[in-house]
VOFI-31476 format. One record per atom (N, C-alpha, C): residue number from 1; chain; atom name; x, y, z. Coordinates in Angstrom, 2 decimals. Layout:
N
NUM	A	CA	X	Y	Z;
...
# end
This chain:
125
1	A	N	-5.32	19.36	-6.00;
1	A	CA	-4.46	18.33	-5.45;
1	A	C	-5.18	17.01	-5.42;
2	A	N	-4.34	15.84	-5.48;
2	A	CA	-5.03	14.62	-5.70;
2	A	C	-3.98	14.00	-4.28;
3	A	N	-5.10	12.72	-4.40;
3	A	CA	-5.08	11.59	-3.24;
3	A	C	-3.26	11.35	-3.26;
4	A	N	-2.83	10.63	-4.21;
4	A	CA	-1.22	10.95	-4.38;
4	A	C	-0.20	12.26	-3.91;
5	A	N	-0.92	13.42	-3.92;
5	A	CA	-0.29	14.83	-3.32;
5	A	C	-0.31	14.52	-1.96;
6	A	N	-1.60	14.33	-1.53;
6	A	CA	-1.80	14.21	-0.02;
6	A	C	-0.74	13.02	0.86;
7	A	N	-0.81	12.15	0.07;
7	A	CA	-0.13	11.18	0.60;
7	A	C	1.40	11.37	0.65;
8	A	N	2.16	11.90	-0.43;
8	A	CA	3.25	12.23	-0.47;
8	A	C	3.61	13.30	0.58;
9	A	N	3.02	14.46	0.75;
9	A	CA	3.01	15.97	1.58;
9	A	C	3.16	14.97	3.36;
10	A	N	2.11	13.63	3.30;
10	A	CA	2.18	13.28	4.77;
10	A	C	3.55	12.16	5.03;
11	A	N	3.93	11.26	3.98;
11	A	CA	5.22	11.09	3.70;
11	A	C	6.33	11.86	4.15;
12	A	N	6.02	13.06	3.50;
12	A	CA	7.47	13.97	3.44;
12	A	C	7.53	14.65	4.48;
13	A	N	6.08	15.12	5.31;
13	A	CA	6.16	15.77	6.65;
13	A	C	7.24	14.59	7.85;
14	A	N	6.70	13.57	7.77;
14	A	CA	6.92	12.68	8.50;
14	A	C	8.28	12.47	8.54;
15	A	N	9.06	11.80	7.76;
15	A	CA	10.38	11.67	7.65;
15	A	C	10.84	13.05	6.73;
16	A	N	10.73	14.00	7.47;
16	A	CA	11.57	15.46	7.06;
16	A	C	12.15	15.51	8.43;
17	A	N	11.53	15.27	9.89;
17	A	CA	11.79	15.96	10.62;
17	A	C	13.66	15.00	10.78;
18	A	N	13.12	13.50	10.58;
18	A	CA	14.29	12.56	10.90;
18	A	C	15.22	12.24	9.51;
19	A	N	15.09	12.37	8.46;
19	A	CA	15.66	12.04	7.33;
19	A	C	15.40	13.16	6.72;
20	A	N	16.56	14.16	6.75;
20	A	CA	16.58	15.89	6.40;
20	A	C	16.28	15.71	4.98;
21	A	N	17.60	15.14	4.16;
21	A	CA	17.85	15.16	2.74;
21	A	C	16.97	13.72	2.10;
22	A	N	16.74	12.94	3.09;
22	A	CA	16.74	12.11	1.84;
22	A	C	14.95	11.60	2.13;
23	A	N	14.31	12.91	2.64;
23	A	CA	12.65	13.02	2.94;
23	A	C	12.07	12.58	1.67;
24	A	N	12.69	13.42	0.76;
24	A	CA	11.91	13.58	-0.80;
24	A	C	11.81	12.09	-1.25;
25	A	N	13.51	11.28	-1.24;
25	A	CA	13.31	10.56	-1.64;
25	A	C	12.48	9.33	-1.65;
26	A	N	12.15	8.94	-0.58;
26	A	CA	11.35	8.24	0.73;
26	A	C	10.15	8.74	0.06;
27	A	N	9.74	9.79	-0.37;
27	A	CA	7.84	10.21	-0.35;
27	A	C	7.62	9.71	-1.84;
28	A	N	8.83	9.97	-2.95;
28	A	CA	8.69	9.83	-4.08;
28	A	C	8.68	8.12	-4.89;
29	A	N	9.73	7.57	-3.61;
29	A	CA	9.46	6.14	-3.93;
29	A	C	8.06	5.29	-3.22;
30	A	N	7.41	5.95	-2.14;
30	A	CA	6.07	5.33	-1.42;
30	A	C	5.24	5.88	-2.50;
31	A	N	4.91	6.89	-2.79;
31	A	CA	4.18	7.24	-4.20;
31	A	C	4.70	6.15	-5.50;
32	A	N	5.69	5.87	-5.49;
32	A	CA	6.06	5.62	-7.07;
32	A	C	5.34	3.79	-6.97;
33	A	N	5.75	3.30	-5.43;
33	A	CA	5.41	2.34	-4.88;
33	A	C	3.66	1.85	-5.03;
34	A	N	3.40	3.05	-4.38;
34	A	CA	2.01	2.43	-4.31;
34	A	C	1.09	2.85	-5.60;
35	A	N	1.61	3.47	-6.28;
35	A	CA	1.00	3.36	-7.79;
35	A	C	1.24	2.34	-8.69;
36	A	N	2.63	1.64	-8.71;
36	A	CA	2.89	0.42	-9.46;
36	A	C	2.03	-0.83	-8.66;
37	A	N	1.41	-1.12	-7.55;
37	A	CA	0.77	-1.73	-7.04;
37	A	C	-0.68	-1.38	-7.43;
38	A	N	-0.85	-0.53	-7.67;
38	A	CA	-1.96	-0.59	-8.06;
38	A	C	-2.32	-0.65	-9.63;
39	A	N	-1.31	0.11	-10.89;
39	A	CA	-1.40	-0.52	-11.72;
39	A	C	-1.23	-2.04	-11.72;
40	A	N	-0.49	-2.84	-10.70;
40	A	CA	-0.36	-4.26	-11.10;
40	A	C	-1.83	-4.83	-10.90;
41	A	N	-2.34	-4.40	-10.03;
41	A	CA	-3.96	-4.99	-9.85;
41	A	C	-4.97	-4.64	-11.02;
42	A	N	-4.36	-3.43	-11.54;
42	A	CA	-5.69	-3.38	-12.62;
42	A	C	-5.34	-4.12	-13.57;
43	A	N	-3.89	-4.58	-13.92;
43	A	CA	-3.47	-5.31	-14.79;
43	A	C	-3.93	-6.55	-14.43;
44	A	N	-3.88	-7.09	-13.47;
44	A	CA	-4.10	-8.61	-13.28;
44	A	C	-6.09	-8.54	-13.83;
45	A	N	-6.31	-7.66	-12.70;
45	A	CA	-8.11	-7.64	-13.00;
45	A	C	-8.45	-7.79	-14.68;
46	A	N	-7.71	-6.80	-15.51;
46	A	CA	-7.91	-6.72	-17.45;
46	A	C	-7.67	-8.43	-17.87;
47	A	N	-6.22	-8.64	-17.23;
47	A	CA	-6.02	-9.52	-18.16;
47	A	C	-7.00	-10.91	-17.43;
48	A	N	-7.21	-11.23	-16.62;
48	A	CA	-8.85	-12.37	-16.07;
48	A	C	-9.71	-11.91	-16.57;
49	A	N	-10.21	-10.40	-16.83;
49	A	CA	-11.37	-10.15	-17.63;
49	A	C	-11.23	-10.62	-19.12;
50	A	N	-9.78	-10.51	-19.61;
50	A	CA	-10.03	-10.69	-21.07;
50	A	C	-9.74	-12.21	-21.71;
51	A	N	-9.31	-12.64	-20.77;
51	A	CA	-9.07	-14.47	-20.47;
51	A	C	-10.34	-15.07	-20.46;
52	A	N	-11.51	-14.48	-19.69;
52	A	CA	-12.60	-15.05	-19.43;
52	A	C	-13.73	-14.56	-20.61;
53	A	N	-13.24	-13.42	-21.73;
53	A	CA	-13.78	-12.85	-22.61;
53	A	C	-13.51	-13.60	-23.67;
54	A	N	-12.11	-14.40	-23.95;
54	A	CA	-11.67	-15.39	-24.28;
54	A	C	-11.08	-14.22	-26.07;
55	A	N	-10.71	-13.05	-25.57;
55	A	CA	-9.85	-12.40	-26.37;
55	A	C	-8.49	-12.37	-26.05;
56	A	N	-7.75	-12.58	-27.40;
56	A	CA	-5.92	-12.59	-27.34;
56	A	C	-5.66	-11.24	-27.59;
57	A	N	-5.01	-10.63	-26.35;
57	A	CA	-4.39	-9.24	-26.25;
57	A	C	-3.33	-9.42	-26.26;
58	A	N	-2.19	-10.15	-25.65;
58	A	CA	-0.67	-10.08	-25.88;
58	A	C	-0.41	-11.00	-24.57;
59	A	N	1.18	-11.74	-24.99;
59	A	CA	1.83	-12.93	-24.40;
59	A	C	1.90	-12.34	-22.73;
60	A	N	1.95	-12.91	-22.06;
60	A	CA	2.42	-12.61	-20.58;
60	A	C	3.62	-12.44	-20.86;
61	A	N	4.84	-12.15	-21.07;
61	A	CA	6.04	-11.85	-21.27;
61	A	C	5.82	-10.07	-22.37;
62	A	N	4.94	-10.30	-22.69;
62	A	CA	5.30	-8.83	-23.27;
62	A	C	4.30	-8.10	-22.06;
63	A	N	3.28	-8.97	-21.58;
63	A	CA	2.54	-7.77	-20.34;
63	A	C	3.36	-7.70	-19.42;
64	A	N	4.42	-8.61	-19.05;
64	A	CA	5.33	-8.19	-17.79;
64	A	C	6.49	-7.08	-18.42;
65	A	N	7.03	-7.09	-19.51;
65	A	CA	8.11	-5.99	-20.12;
65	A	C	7.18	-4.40	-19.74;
66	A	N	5.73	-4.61	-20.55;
66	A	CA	4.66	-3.37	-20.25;
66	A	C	5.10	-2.96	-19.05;
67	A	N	4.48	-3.90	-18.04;
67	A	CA	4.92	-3.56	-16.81;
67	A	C	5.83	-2.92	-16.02;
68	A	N	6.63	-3.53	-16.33;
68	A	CA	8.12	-2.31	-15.83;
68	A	C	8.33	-1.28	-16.64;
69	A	N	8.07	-1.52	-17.87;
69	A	CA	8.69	-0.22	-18.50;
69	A	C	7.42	0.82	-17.60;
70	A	N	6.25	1.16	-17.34;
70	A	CA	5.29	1.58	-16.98;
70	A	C	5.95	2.16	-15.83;
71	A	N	6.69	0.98	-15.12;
71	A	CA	7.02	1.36	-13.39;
71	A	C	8.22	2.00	-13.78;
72	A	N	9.25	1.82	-14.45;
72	A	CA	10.44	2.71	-14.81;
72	A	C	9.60	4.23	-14.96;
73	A	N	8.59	4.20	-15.90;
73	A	CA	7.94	5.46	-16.84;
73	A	C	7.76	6.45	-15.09;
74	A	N	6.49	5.91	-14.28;
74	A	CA	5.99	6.27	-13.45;
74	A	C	7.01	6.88	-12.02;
75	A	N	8.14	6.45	-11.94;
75	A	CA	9.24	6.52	-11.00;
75	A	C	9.99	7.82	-11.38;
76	A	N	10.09	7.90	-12.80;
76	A	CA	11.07	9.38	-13.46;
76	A	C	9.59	10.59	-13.43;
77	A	N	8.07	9.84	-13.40;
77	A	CA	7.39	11.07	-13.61;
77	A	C	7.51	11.85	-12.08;
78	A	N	7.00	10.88	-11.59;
78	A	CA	6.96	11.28	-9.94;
78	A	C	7.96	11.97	-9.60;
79	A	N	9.15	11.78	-9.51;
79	A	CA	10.67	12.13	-9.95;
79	A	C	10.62	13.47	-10.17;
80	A	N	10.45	13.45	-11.42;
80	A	CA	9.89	15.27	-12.15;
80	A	C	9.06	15.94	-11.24;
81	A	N	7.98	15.32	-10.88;
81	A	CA	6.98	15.79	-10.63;
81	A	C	6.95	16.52	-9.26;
82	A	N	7.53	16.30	-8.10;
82	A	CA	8.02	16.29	-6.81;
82	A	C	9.22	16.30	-6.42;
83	A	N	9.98	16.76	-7.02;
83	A	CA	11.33	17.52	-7.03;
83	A	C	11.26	18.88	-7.19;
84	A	N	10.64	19.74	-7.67;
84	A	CA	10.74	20.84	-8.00;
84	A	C	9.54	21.95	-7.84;
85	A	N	9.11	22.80	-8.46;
85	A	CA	7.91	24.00	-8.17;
85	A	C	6.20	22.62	-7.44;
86	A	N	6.27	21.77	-8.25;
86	A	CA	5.18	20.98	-7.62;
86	A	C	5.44	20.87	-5.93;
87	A	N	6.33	20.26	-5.55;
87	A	CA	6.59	20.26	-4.13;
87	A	C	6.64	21.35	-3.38;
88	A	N	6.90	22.49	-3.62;
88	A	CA	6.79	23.78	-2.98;
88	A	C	5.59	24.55	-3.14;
89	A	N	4.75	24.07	-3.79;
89	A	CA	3.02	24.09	-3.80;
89	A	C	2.31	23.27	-3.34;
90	A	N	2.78	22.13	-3.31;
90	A	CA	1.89	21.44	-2.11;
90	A	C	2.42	21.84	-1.05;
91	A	N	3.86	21.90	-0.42;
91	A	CA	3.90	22.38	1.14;
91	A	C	3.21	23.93	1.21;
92	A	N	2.86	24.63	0.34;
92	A	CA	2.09	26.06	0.20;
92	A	C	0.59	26.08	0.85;
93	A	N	0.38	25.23	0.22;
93	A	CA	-1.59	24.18	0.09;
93	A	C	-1.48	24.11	1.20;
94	A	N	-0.56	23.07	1.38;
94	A	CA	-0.86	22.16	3.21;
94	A	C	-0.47	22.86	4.44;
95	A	N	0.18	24.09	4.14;
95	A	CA	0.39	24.39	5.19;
95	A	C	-0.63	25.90	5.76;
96	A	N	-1.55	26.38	4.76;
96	A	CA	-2.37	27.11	4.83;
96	A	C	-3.40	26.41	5.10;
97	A	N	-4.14	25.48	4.91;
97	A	CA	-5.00	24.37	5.73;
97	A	C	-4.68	23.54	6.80;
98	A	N	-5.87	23.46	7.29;
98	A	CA	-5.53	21.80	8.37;
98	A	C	-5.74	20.85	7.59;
99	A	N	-4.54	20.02	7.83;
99	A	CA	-4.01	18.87	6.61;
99	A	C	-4.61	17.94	8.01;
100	A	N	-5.18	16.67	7.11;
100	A	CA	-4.99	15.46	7.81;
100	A	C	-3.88	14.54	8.05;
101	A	N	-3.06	14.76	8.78;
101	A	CA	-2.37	13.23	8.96;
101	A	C	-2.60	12.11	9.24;
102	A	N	-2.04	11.18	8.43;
102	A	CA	-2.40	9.76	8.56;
102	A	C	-1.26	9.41	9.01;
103	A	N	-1.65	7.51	10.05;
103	A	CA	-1.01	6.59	10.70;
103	A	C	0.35	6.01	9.58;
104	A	N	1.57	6.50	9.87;
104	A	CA	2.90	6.13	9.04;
104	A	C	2.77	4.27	8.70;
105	A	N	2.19	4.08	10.22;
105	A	CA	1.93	2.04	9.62;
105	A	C	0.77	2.09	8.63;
106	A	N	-0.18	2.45	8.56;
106	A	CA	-1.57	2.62	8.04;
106	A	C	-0.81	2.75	6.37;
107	A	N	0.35	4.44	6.18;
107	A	CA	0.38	4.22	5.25;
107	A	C	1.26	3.29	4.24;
108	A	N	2.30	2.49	5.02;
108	A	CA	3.11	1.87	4.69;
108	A	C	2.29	0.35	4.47;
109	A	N	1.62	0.08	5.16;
109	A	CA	0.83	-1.64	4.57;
109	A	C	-0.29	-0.97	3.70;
110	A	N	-0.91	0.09	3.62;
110	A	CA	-1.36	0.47	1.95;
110	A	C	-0.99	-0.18	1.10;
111	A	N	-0.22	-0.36	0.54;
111	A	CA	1.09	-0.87	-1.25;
111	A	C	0.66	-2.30	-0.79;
112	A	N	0.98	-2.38	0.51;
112	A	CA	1.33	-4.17	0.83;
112	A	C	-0.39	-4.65	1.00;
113	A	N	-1.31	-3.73	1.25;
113	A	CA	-3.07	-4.70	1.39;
113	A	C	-3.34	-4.75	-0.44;
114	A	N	-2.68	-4.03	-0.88;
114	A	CA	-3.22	-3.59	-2.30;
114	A	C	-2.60	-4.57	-2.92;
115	A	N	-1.05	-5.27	-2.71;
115	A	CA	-0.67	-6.40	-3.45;
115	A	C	-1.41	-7.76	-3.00;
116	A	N	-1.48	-7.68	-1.47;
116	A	CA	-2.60	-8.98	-1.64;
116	A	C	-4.07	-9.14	-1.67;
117	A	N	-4.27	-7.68	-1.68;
117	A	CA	-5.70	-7.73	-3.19;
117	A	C	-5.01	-8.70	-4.96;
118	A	N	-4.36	-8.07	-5.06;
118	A	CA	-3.64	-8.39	-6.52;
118	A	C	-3.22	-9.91	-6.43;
119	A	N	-3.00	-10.58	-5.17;
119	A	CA	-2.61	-11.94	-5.31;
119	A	C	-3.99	-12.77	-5.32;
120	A	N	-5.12	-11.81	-4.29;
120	A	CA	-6.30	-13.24	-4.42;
120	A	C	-7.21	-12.41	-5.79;
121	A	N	-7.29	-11.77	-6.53;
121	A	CA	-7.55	-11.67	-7.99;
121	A	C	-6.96	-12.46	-8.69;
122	A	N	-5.43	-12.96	-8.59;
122	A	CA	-4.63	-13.34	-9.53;
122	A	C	-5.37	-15.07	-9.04;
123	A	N	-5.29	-15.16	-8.09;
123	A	CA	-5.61	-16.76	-7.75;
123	A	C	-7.41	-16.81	-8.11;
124	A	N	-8.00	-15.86	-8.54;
124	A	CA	-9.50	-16.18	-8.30;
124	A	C	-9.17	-16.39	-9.87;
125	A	N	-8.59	-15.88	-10.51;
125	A	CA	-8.75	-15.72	-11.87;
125	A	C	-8.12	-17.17	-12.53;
# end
């Protein structure tokens, strides 16, 4: 299991007890969330590295199309991925161990400290 399992399993514990049906959805978009935030930072970090390398990789209009199509890509995997036999193996995992829970604010400004990492990269750059 990876850092993304864990986080989703404490997601879905959390709003299962108050949001019956629509738990999954909620864990699958904070996952889908805080992975497109963080691809956007490694993207910003490449493209200042390769600006300052003073190599032409491609227009900012085709790295922002990349971009979403990436976050479209990443939203249907997660999707797949935690809808079905995956999700009933992690609640298997977690519930035969002592799982850590984490602070629901803690994990919700996660996505949001990680985009304004991504804004003072974008401004340092």
């Amino acid at each position: 299991m990876n850092l993304f399992d864990i986080l989703f399993y404490n997601i879905f514990s959390k709003y299962k007890t108050k949001y019956k049906q629509k738990a999954n959805n909620i864990a699958v978009i904070y996952v889908t969330l805080l992975q497109v935030t963080l691809l956007l930072l490694l993207g910003i970090f490449f493209a200042g590295f390769f600006k300052q390398m003073n190599m032409v990789t491609m227009s900012s209009t085709k790295a922002w199309t990349l971009f979403a199509l990436m976050a479209v890509f990443l939203y249907f995997k997660n999707w797949m991925q935690y809808t079905g036999k995956k999700r009933m193996m992690i609640n298997a995992k977690m519930n035969k161990k002592k799982t850590q829970y984490y602070s629901i604010w803690l994990l919700w400004t996660l996505p949001l400290a990680v985009l304004g990492l991504s804004y003072v990269v974008y401004q340092a750059v």
